[in-house]
N, C-alpha and C positions, 0 to 999 in steps of 0.2 A: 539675207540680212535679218539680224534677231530684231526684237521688239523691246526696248526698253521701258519699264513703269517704276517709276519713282526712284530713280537714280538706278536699279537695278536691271544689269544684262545678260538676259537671256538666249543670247544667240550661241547657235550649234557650234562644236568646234569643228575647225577648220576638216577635219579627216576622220571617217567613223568607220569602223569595220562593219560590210555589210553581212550576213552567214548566207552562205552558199552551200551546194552540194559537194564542194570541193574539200571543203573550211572540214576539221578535225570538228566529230561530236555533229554533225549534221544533219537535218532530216533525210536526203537523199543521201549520203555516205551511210547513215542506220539502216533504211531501206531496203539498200542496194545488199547490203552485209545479209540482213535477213534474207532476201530471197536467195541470194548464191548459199548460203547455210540451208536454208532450204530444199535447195537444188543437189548441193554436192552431197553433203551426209546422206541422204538418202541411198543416193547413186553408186557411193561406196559402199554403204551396206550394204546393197543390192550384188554388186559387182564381186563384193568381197566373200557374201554367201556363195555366190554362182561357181568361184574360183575354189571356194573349199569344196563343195558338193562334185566340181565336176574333177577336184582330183582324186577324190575319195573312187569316184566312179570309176577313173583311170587305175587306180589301186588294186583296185577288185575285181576289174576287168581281167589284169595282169597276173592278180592271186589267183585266177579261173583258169588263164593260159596256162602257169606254173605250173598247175595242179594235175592239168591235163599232160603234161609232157612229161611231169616227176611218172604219173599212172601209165602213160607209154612207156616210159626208161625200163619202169619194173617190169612193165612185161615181157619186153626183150630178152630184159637180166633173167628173168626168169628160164623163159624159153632158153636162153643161150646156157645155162647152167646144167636144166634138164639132160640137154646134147653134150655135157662134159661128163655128166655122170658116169655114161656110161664108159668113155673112153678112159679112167683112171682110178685104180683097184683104191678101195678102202685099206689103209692100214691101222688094222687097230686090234689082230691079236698076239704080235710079237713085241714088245719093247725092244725087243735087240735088231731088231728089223732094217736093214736100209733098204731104199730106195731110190731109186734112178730114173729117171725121167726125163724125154726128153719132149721139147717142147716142141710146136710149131716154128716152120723157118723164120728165123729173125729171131726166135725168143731167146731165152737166156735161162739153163738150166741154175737150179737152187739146189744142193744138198742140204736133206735134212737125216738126222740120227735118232736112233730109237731115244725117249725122255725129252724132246727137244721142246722146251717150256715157253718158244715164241715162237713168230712166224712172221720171217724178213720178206717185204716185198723193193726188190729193187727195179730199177731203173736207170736210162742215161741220165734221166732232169733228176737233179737233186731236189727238187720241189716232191719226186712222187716216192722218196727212198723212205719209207718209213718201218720201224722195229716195231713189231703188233704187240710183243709179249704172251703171255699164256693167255688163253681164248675163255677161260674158267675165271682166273682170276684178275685179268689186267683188260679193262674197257678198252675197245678194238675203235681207230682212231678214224676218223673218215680222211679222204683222200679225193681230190679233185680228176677225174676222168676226161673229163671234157675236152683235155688237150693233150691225152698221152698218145706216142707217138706209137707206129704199127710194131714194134719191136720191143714196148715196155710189156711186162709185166705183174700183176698185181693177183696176191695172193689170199683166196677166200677162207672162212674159215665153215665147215659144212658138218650139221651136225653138233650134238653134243657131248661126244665122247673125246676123250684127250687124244692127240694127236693124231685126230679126226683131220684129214687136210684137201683142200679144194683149190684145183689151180684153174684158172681162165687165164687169156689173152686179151688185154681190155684194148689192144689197138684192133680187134677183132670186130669186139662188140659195139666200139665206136664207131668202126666204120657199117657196122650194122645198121644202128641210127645215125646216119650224120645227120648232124642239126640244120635248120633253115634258117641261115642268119637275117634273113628278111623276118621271118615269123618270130625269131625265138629271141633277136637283139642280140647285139653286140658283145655289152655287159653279163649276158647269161651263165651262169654254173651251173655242173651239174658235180652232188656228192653225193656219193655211199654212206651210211652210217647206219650204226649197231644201236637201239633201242637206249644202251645207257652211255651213246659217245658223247665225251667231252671234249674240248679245245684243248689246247697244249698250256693257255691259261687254267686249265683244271674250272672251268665256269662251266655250268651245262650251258646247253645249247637255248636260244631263248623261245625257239617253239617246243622244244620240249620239255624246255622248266613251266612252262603255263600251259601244257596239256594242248597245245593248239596244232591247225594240220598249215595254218596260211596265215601271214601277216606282214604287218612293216614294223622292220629291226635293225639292229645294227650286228652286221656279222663280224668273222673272229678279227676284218680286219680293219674294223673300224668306218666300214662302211653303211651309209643307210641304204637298204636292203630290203626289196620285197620277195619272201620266201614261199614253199610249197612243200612241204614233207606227204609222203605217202609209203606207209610202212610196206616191207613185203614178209608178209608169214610162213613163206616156203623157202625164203632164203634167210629168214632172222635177221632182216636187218631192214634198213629206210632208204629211200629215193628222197634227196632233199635238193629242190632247185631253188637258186636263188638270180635273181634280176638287181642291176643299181636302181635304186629312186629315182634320179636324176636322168637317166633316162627313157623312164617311164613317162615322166610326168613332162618332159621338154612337150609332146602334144601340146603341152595346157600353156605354154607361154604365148604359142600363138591368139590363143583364146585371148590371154592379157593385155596384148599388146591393141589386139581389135578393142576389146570393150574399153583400155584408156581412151585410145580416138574416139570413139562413140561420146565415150562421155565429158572431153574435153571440149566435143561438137556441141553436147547438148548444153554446158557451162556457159560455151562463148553464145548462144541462140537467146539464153535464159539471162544473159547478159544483158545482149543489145534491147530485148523486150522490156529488162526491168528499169533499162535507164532511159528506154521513151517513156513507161509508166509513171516515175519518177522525176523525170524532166515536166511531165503534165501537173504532176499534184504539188513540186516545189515551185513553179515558177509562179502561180499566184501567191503563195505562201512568201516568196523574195519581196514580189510586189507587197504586200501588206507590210512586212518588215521595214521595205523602203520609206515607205510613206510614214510608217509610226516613227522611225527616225527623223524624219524629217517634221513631222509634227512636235516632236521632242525637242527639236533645234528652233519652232517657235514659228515654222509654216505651215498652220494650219487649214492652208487650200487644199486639200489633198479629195484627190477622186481615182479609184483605184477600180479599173472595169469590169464588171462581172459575166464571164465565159461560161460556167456552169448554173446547173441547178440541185450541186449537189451540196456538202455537208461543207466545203471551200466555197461555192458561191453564196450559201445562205449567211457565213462569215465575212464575206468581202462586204455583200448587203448592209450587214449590219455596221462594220465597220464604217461606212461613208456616212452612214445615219448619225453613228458616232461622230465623225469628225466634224458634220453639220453643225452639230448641236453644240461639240465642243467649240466653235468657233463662234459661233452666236455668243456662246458665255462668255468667250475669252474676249468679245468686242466691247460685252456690258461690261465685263469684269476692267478692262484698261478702265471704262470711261470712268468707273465705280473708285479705282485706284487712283487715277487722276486729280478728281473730287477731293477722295481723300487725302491724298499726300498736299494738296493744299490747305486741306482743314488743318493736317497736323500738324505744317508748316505755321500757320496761324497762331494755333495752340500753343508751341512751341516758343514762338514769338511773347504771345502773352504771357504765355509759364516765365520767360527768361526777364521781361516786364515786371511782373505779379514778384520773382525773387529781388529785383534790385529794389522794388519798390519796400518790401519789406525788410529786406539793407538799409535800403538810406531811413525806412520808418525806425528801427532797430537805432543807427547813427543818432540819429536826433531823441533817441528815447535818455538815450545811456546819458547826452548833453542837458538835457532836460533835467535828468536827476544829480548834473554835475554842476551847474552854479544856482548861485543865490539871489544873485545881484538881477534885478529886471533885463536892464540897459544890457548888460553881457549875455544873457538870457538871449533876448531877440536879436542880438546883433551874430550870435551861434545858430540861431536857431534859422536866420538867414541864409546865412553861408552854408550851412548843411544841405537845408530843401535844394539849393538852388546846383550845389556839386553835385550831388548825390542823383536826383532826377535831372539832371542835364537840361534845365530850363535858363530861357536868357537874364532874364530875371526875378529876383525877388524883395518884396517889401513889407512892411509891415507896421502897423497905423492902430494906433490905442486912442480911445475915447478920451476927450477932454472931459473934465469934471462935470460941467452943465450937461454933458451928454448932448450936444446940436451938430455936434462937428468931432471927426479925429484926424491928430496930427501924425506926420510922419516920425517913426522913431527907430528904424532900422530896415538897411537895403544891401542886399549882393547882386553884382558890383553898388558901390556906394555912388558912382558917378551916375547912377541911372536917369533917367528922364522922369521923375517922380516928383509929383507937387505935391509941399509941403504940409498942406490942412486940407485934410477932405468933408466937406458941407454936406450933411444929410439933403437929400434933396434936388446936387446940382446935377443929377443926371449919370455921373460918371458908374463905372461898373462899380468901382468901393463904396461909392453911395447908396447905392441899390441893395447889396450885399449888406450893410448897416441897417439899412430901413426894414429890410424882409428876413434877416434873420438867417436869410438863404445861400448857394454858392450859386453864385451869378456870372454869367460869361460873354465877353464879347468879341465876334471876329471880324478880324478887316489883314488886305492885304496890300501889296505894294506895288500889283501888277493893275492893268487896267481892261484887259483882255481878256479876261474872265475864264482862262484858260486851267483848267481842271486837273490839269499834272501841276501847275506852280502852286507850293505851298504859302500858305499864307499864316498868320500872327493869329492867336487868341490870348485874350487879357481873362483870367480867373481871377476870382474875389471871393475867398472863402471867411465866414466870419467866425469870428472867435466869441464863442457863445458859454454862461454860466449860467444853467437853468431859465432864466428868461430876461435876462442881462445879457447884452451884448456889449462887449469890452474892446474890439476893435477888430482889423480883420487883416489877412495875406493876402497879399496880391501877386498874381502870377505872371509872367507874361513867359510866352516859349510859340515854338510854331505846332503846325498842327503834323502831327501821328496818328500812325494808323493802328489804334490801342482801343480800349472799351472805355468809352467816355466817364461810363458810371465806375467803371470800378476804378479809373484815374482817381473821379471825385471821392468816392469812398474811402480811397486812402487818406485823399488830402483831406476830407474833413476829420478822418481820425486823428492825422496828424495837428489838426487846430484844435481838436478836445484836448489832444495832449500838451499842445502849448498852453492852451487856456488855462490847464490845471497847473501847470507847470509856473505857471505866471500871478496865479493864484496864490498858490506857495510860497514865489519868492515875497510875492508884496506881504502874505502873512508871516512872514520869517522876518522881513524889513519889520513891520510892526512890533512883531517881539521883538527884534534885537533892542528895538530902541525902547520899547518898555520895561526890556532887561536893563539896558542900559541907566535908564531914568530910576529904575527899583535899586541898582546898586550903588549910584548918585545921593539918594535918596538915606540908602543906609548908610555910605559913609558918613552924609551932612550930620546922620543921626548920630553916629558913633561919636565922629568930633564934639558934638552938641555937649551929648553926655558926659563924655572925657572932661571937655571945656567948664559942663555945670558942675559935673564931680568934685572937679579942684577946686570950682569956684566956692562951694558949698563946706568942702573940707576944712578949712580954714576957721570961719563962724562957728562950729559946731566947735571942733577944739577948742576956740576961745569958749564957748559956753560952756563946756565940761570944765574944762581947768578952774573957770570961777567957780561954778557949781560945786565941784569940790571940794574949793578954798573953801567956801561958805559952808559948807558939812563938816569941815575940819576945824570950826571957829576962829580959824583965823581973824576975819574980821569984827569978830563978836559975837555974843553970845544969840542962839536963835529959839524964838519960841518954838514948840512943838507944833503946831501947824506950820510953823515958816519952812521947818526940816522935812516936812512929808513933802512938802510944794518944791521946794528944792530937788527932792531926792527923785523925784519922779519926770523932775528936768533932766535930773543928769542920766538917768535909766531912760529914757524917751532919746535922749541924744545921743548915747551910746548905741542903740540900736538903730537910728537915724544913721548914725555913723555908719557902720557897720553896711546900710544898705547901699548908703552911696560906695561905698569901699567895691561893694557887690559890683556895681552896675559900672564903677571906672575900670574894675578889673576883667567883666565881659568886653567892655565895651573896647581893652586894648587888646584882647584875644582876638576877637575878630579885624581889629585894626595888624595883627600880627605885629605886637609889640611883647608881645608875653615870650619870655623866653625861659624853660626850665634849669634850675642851678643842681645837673646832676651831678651827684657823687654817691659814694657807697652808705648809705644810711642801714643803720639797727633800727629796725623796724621794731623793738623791745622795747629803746627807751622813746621813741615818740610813741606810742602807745601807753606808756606810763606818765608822760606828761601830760595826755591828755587826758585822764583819768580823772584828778580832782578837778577841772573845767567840767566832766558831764557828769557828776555827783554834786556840782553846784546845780547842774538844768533839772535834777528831779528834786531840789532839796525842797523838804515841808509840803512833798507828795507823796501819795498813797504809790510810788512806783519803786520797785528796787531794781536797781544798777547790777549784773553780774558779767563778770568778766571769763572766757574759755580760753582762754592762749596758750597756745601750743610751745611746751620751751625749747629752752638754744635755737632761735629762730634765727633764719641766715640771713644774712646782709643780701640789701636788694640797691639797684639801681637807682637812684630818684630825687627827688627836691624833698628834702623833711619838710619845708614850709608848707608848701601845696598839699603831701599827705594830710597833716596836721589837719591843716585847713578843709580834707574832704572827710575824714573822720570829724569833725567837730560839726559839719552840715548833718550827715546821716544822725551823730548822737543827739544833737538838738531836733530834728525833725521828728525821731521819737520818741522824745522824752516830753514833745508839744501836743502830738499826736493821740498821746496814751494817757488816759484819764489813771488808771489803775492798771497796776499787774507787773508785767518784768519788761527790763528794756537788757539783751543779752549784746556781748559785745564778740564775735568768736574769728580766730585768728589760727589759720591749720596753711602746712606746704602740699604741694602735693606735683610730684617730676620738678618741674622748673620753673614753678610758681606758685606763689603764696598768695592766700585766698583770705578777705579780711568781708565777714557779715556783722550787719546790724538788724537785730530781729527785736519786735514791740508785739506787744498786744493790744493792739489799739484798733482804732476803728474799722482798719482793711483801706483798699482802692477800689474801686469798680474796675470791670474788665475795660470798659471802652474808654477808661481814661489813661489804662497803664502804659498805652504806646508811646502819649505825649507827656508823659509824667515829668519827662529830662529836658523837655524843651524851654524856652525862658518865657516867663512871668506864667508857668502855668503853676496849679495850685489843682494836687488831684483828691484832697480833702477839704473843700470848700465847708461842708455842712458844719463844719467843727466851730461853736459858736468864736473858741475862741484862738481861730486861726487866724495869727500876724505875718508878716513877712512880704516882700516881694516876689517871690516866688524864683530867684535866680538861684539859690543855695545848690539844688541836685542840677544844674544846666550847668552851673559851673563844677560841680563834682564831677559829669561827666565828661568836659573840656579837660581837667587836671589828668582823670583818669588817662581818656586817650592819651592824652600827649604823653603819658609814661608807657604807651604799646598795650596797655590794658583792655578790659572793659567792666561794664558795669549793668545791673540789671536789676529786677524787682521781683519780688515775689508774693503776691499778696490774696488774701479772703475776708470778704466783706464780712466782718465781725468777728475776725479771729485774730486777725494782726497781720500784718507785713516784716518783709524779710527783704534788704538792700543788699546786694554782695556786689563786690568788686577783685579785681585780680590784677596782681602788679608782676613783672618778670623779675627773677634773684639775678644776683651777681653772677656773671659767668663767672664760671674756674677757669684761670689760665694755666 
């Protein structure tokens, strides 16, 4: 059985191959290979020199026999030739000469004729009938003896003179020597041959193409052949014995057949020795294999016994030592994995804790930054802590104004068991939590038995703290887990800084709204006011001016000259009295969005021209001249000609008020798809930190100017008019060189 650690199983499989000396690739099947290699190459080499050496022996023994019986034959032929001489006359000084001859009983007489240019020897065996030709010119053929019968034939050729002729009886001279088929073998020849005989294949002969007297050859008939040539120099001609190979050398097979036995003897010896040798040295070698498999399958008892004290037993030794030790490790190592796979378990735990917690912290942030409203605020911010970390429930308690006490003001579930007002003071864990500033906890359970597997209830009370104000606190209730108390609490107090601020927010956003609310209250009451005193105001002034100018106009009678200065600077004082409140009702219905623009296509030429002698009255019986730059055939533009009017007649008066001395220019250019209208003075300049507000209402960016009037709405309302035609408007100015107003209106589309 394997060992399992940490859900992980290590057990052996069911069936392992173990190597053996049988098994392919083995150390006993390598061993056994090497010593028979060892053993047989040798033995053939040996056996196989022995077999060439002792045929070679047999060869030569044979070439020695050969040589010995060719050297008999000729001396026979010799002697037997000698004893013919004398019984047959030389012919050789008649050419016309015959001769008759008769032979020994059995022979067979030959006619020859004086010129006769060959010399026929016949016989009964066609094998010995051979045509010699001239003896001078035609190579004289050899002829086998060995087996010619007592009644053949065969004709010498003696001497060197033509028609030089020698006859023998060669069944004579054979029976001279009869051979000894015991000595001389079965396969034995014997031939005659003439110093330059050829075969009838015209080849020389092959001991006499290589100069040799003995050797092994293949003779004419295609036989391998061990031969013996021995010339004779009294008859001109050679003794050539020839022997087959193959029954030479048959001695040497018996030699073959012993030394195969021998050495198949010594194969199978050299066998059984290597595979006891080999059975010794693998079978601790199995055993070690055993046992490492089996340690690899996870049973590490392993004791494997040691028989030697050689270079195997001091491996076996070692090996047990090993397995010792590995087993000791592998006891610590479980318990060490054990250990661990519970920490990481733990870990794991907490990691998967540690994420949801940062989930539901993540939930509640995003909520946090999603309402405004307090009340909806805590009553989300409940219900989230309380889903989110799987707690039974959740509350949440803000201080009352006095700060001695806070009341309840949101719970998940809402049905909870939560009292209403919690008393600094009465004990409870929200009270504690309120007084120390701290997260306070208390547990009780429902069991009575004190029994350490039943979980029991903890009540949390984390406060909701701003710097050193404590504003009310959460309260927890859930059972108890097996989590990290402090870093439970870590969270949860992050999560109350988060409410806190969150809570913070809403109440300062409640604040603003409503002192947005109260500011825009505020400004209506004032706009109406104004509207309301404007009208009111308009009325009287009219009636003053109309009398005023009846009275300038003597209507009523005649006026002294002080009456008329008094007068006139009533109706100049009320006019521009007028004019101011004119200002302030027509602000006053722009922000009320009662102002509405009367567009149509206006020439921008002729209100421009109308407005001309108006600001040549505002510089009249000043040191300032008026110059006009307009650009002609100016295009029809979009707009209210009243409200223009009325923003050129602010910028013209502003300075021609402005500007003690010098030019007040008026300049008018298009440029793409809009027409660009400046008013440029030479007057005192603006300062830089007044130009931003210069357009805002009642401000006044030349104050210094002793004789600056106005209310200060004329450019607040130029730049209301502007806008509202899609424009805008801007300033340009340098403290004592003058200012420069431009503004930009859009032309008439072309359709």
């Amino acid at each position: 059985m394997g060992t399992s650690i940490g859900g992980t199983d290590f057990s052996a499989p069911a069936s392992r191959l173990i190597p053996t000396t049988g098994m392919r690739g083995g150390l006993g099947r390598t061993l056994l290979t090497a010593f028979l290699t060892l053993a047989i190459v040798p033995l053939s080499l040996v056996g196989w020199y022995a077999l060439q050496q002792n045929q070679q022996h047999l060869e030569a023994a044979a070439a020695d026999k050969l040589t010995t019986i060719a050297t008999l034959q000729a001396v026979m032929l010799e002697r037997e030739v000698a004893g013919w001489k004398t019984l047959f006359p030389v012919w050789g000084e008649s050419e016309s000469a015959n001769l008759e001859l008769s032979l020994p009983a059995g022979g067979s007489l030959e006619h020859y004729a004086p010129g006769l240019m060959g010399i026929t020897s016949s016989g009964t065996s066609p094998q010995t009938n051979w045509s010699l030709g001239d003896c001078e010119a035609t190579p004289v053929y050899l002829t086998d003896i060995s087996d010619v019968a007592a009644d053949e034939v065969i004709v010498l050729p003696f001497g060197q003179a033509k028609n030089t002729l020698f006859f023998c009886t060669c069944g004579d001279l054979w029976r001279s020597g009869q051979r000894d088929t015991l000595t001389w073998g079965e396969t034995t020849r014997i031939y005659l041959v003439l110093p330059e005989a050829r075969e009838p294949s015209t080849e020389p002969l092959p001991l006499l193409a290589v100069g040799a007297r003995s050797g092994v050859y293949q003779n004419h008939q295609g036989v391998s052949v061990v031969g013996a040539y021995v010339p004779s120099a009294q008859l001109g001609l050679g003794i050539l014995v020839e022997q087959a190979e193959t029954e030479i050398i048959s001695a040497n097979d018996q030699v073959v057949a012993t030394l195969i036995v021998a050495v198949l003897g010594l194969v199978l010896a050299i066998t059984t020795i290597a595979a006891m040798v080999i059975r010794k040295i693998t079978r601790p070698v199995i055993q070690l294999t055993e046992s490492a498999l089996a340690m690899s399958g996870g049973n590490l008892g392993q004791y494997v016994p040691v028989t030697s004290r050689d270079e195997i037993g001091i491996l076996t030794y070692v090996f047990n030592q090993m397995a010792a030790e590995l087993k000791s490790l592998y006891d610590g190592l479980e318990a060490k994995v054990a250990e661990r796979t519970k920490l990481l378990q733990r870990a794991n735990y907490l990691i998967q804790w540690r994420a949801l917690q940062l989930e539901a912290s993540l939930e509640v942030s995003k909520a946090i930054t999603s309402y405004r409203d307090p009340n909806l605020l805590l009553e989300r911010v409940a219900g989230l802590i309380q889903e989110q970390f799987i707690y039974i429930a959740v509350a949440v308690y803000l201080m009352e104004p006095g700060g001695g006490a806070a009341r309840w003001r949101a719970a998940s579930p809402r049905e909870g068991n939560w009292p209403d007002r919690v008393t600094v003071g009465d004990g409870t864990v929200m009270a504690q939590a309120l007084q120390t500033a701290k997260i306070q906890s208390a547990e009780r359970t429902l069991f009575r038995d004190n029994n350490p597997s039943r979980r029991g209830f903890t009540t949390l009370a984390i406060p909701l703290c701003m710097e050193t104000r404590v504003l009310g606190v959460v309260a927890i209730l859930r059972t108890d887990r097996e989590v990290d108390q402090e870093d439970d609490r870590a969270v949860l107090l992050h999560l109350a800084n988060q409410i806190t601020i969150a809570l913070e927010n809403a109440r300062a956003y409640e604040r603003e709204r409503l002192a947005t609310q109260q500011l825009e209250e505020a400004e209506l009451f004032k706009a109406r006011f104004l509207a309301n005193m404007s009208h009111d105001l308009r009325e009287p002034l009219n009636s003053v001016i109309g009398f005023s100018r009846l009275l300038l106009k003597g209507l009523d009678g005649p006026l002294s000259k002080q009456q008329a200065q008094d007068i006139q600077r009533i109706y100049t004082n009320s006019k521009r009295l007028l004019q101011s409140v004119s200002d302030i009702l027509t602000i006053s219905q722009i922000q009320a969005g009662l102002v509405e623009l009367d567009l149509q296509p206006v020439a921008l030429q002729e209100v421009i021209e109308s407005v001309l002698p108006t600001a040549e009255a505002f510089v009249y019986g000043e040191p300032i001249t008026l110059k006009g730059e307009i650009e002609p055939f100016l295009p029809l533009i979009l707009g209210d000609a009243l409200r223009i009017r009325q923003v050129l007649l602010y910028l013209l008066s502003n300075a021609a008020k402005f500007t003690e001395r010098g030019t007040v220019v008026l300049r008018v250019w298009t440029a793409k798809n809009w027409v660009y209208v400046s008013v440029h003075d030479t007057g005192m300049g603006i300062p830089e930190q007044k130009r931003e507000r210069i357009f805002t209402r009642f401000e006044k960016g030349r104050e210094e100017h002793v004789s600056s009037t106005g209310t200060g709405l004329g450019l607040a309302l130029s730049k209301q008019f502007v806008e509202m035609h899609g424009g805008q408007i801007w300033v340009e100015s340098e403290v004592g060189v003058g200012s420069t107003f431009t503004f930009s209106l859009p032309l008439l589309p072309l359709d």
